[in-house]
N, C-alpha and C positions, 0 to 999 in steps of 0.2 A: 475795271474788272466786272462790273455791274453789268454792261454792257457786251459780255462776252455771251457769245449763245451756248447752251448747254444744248447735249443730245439724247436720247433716250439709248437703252441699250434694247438687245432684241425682247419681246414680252414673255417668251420661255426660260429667260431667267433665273426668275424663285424656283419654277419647275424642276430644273436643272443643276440649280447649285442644292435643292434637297434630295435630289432623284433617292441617294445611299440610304437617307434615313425614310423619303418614302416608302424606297422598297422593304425594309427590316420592316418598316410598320406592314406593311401588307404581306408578310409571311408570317409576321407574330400573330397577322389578325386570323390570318387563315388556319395556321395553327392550332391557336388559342381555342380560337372560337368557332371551328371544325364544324361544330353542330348545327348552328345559327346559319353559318356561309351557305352549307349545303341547302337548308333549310329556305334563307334569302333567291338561291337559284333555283329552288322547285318552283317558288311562286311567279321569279322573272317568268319560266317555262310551263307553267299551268295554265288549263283552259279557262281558269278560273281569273273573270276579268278581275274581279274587287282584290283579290289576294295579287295580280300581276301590280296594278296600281298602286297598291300600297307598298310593293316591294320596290318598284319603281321612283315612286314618291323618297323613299328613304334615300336613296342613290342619287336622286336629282338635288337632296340638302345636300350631302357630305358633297357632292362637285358644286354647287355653289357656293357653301361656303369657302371651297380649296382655293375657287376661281376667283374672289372678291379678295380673300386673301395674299392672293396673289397679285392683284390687280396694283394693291393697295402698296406692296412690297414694290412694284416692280416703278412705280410714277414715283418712288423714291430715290430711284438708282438714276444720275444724270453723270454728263462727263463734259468735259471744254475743252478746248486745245488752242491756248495762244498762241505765239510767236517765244515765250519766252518759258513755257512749263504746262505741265499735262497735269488737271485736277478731278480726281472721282470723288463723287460725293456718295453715299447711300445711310442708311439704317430708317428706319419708320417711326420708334420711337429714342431710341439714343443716333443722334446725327453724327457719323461721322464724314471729315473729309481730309482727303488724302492726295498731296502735290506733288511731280517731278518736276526738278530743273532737267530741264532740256540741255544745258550745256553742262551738266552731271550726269547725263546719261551712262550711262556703260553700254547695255545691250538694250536690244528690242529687239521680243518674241512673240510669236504666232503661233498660238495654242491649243490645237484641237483633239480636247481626250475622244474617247471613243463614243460618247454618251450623249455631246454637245454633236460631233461628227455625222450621227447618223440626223440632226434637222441639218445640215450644211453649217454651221455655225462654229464661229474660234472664239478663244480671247487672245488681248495684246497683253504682254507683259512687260512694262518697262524698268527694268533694272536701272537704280543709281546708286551712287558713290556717297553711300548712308551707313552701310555696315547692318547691324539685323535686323530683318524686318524694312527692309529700304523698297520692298518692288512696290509697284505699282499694278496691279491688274484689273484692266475691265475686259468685263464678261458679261453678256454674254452678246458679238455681233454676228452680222451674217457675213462667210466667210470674204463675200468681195471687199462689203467696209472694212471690213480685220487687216486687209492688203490695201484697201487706200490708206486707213488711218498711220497704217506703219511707212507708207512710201512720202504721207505727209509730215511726219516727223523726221523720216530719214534723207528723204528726196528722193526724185524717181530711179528706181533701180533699175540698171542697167545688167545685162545678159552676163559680162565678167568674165573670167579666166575660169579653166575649170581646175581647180586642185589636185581634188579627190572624185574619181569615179564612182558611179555608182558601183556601190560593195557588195559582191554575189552573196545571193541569197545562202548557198553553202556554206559560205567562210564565215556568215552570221551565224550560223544554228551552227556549225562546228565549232566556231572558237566557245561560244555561249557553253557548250559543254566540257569545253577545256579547261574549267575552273574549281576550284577549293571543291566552293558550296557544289557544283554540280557532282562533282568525283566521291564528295560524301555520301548526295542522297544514294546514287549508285550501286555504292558499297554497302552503305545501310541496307537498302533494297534487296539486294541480291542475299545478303546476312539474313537476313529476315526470313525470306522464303526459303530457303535451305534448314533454316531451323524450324521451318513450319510454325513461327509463330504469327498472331493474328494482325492482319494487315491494317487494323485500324491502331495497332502499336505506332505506324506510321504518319499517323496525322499532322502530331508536334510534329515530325520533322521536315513535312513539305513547306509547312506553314512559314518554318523558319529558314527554308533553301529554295523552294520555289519562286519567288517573290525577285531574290535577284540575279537568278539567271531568268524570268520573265524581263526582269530592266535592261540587260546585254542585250538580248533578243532587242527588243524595243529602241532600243538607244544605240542600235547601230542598223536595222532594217533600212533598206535603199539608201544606206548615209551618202550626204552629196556634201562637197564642200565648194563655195567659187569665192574665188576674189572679185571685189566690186568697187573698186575706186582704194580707197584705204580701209575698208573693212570687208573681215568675212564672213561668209552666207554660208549656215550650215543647214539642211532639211533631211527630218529622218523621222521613223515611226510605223511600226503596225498597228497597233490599236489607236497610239496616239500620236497624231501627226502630230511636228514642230518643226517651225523654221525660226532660227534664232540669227541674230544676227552682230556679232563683235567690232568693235572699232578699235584695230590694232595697236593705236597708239594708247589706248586704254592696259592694254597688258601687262602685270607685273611678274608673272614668271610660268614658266613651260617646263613640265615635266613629259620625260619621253622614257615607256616604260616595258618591257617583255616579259610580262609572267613567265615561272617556270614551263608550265603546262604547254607554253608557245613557240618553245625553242624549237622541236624539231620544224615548225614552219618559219620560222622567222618572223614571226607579226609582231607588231610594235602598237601602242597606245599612246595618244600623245592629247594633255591635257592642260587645260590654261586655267593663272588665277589670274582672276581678278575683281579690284575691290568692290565688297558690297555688293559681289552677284551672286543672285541663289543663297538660299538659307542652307545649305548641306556644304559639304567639302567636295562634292564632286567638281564644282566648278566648272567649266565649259570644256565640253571635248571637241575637238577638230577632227580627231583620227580615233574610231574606237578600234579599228582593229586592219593596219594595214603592212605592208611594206619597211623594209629599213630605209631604203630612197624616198618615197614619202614622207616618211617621218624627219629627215635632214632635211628636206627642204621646205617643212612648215615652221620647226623650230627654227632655220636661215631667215625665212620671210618673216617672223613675228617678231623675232630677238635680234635678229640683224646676226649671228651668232655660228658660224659653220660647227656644228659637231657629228663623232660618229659615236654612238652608243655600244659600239664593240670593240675599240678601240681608243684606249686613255693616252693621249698624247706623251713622250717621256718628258717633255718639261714642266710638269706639273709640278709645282713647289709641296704642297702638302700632301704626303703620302704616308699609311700607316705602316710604321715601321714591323722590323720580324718580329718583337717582343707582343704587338697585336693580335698573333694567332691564338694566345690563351682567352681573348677577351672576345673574336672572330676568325675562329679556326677552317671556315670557307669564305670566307670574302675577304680576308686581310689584304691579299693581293691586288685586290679590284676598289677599293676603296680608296678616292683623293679626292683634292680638293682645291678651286684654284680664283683667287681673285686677279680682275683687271682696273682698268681706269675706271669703267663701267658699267661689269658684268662680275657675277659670280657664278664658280662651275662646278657640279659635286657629280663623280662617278660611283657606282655601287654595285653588288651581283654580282656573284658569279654563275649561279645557276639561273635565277631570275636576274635580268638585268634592268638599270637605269641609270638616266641621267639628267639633272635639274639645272636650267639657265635661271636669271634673278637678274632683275636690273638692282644694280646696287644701293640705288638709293631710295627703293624701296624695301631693305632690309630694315625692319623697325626695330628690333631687340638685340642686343647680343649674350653670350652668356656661357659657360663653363660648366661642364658637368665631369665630376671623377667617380667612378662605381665605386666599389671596394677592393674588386679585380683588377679593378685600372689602378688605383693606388698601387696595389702591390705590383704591376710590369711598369710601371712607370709612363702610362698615356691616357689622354682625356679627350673630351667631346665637344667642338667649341658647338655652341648651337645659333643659327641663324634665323629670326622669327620673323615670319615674312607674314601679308595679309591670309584672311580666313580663305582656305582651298585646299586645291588636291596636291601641292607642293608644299615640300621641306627640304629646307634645307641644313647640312650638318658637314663640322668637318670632323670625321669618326674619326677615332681611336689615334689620334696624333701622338706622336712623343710631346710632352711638358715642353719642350724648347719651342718647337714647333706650334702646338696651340698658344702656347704666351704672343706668339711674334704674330701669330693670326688676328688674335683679341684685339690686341695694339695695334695693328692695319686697320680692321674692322672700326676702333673707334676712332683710326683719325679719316 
């Protein structure tokens, strides 16, 4: 290992991973100290040499020192890449260092926010099979090494089948406002001005709805999806480019889903966990916003799995009986549940629809839940705990006969 070469990463770096807190500091500075700044730029702009040089002089400490501090941050960030795991090293004074196994990989990603974007520059992020806190990311290269380094771990990429089209820019910004948070701020908004009250009543509320439909927007602009040998290559982004890339045989379950708001188009969402990727429940999307034929033949390709998400098969064993309507008085109909040799299958919605596949032996929990209401109709919840993601699974509101005989499947 001694003998492994380390690399530098780009020298904009520290620059770059503080950009947020340098900028707060230069508006507090401006802010704050209002008087001085203006002050500071009479002199840069005065005829006056001695007053220009001294103002000058100040500004040439605070960028040396920024620049040595930097310097010093940045000759401590190194990275290696053997044959058998990826190590980044950094910190200047507490050392840390941080390794993937390579044959624990789950994904690798190429990641360019918008900040890093405008020098040319990505980071890699290598996702494993660690649970929290398991990525890997070096940051900061130039965008072409960011596409060797990942074609050296992956192997050379090849052009691929195309899945997923690129997604019109329309059906991005429409479906983006097809949503809770978007239909809120909306209503809020228009509430607001009709009552003629003051528009800065509105701040809280952008703060807390803007943000994510800004993510929809972002996280389905030009989405592309291709198959490339056995894994798939997703790229999408306006402010922040990413190309991510999934090893199907890594997949532990697919959720295929249609918001309310989606129905009259028919768009479908379909979403993958698996383990140890990403620190949030979003988990990996293939499809942010497509088709119902789409949608069946990504969950076909990843699960092996033919489903239609409008359509509950009648041989489905587990199904919420009529006494379920006290407990889910719109969805009792639409709700089953169905294991195989190797698969687990739960339909749900009737206004918003879904439906979740599970390789079954990645089901890790099993487990029984009765409300109070279910007590009294006589039906319970068995619940299926599957890895950290954007899927769950459940079989809702069963008759007692039915969950027992589920449980008892489930544990052998």
């Amino acid at each position: 290992m001694s003998d492994t070469p380390y690399h530098r990463v780009h020298p904009l770096t520290p620059a770059l991973k503080t950009w947020s807190v340098l900028f707060a500091l230069a508006v507090f500075a401006t802010t704050t100290f209002s008087d001085y700044t203006v002050e500071l730029i009479r002199r840069l702009v005065s005829s006056d040499r001695g007053e220009t040089l001294q103002a000058a002089g100040i500004i040439t400490c605070i960028l040396f020192v920024f620049v040595f501090a930097s310097l010093l941050w940045w000759r401590a960030i190194s990275y290696s890449v053997t044959d058998t795991e990826v190590t980044y090293r950094w910190g200047l004074f507490d050392k840390k260092v941080r390794s993937a196994r390579l044959d624990r990989t789950q994904a690798i990603d190429v990641y360019q926010p918008f900040h890093a974007r405008l020098f040319g520059l990505a980071s890699v992020r290598i996702e494993t099979a660690g649970g929290h806190n398991s990525r890997v990311e070096i940051c900061y290269l130039r965008r072409s090494v960011a596409y060797r380094l990942k074609e050296q771990l992956l192997g050379k990429e090849e052009q691929g089948t195309l899945l997923v089209p690129p997604i019109p820019v329309h059906r991005t910004l429409l479906s983006s406002f097809l949503s809770i948070p978007a239909l809120f701020t909306i209503v809020t908004t228009a509430a607001t001005v009709a009552a003629d009250i003051s528009v800065a009543a509105l701040i809280p509320l952008f703060f807390a709805t803007v943000p994510p439909i800004w993510r929809t927007i972002d996280g389905s602009y030009q989405f592309t999806a291709r198959r490339v040998g056995n894994t798939v290559t997703v790229s999408y982004g306006l402010a922040n480019l990413q190309r991510k890339v999934l090893d199907m045989d890594r997949t532990h379950a697919v959720i295929v889903r249609r918001p309310a708001l989606w129905r009259p188009f028919n768009w479908w969402r379909v979403r993958v966990s698996v383990a140890g990727y990403g620190e949030g429940t979003q988990g990996m999307t293939v499809l942010p916003v497509g088709d119902r034929k789409t949608a069946m033949m990504l969950v076909d390709l990843l699960m092996g799995v033919e489903v239609d998400p409008l359509n509950i098969p009648e041989n489905m064993r587990y199904r919420s009986p009529r006494q379920a309507r006290w407990v889910s008085p719109l969805d009792w109909r639409k709700q089953a549940c169905e294991l195989s040799e190797h698969f687990g299958v739960e339909y749900r919605g009737r206004v918003g629809r879904r439906v979740a596949v599970a390789h079954r032996r990645h089901i890790q929990e099993i487990g029984m839940r009765i409300g109070p209401i279910q007590r009294l109709v006589g039906v319970a919840t068995v619940q299926m705990h599957l890895v950290h993601g954007p899927v769950t699974m459940t079989g809702r509101d069963l008759a007692l006969d039915d969950a027992h005989t589920l449980l008892a499947e489930l544990q052998r």
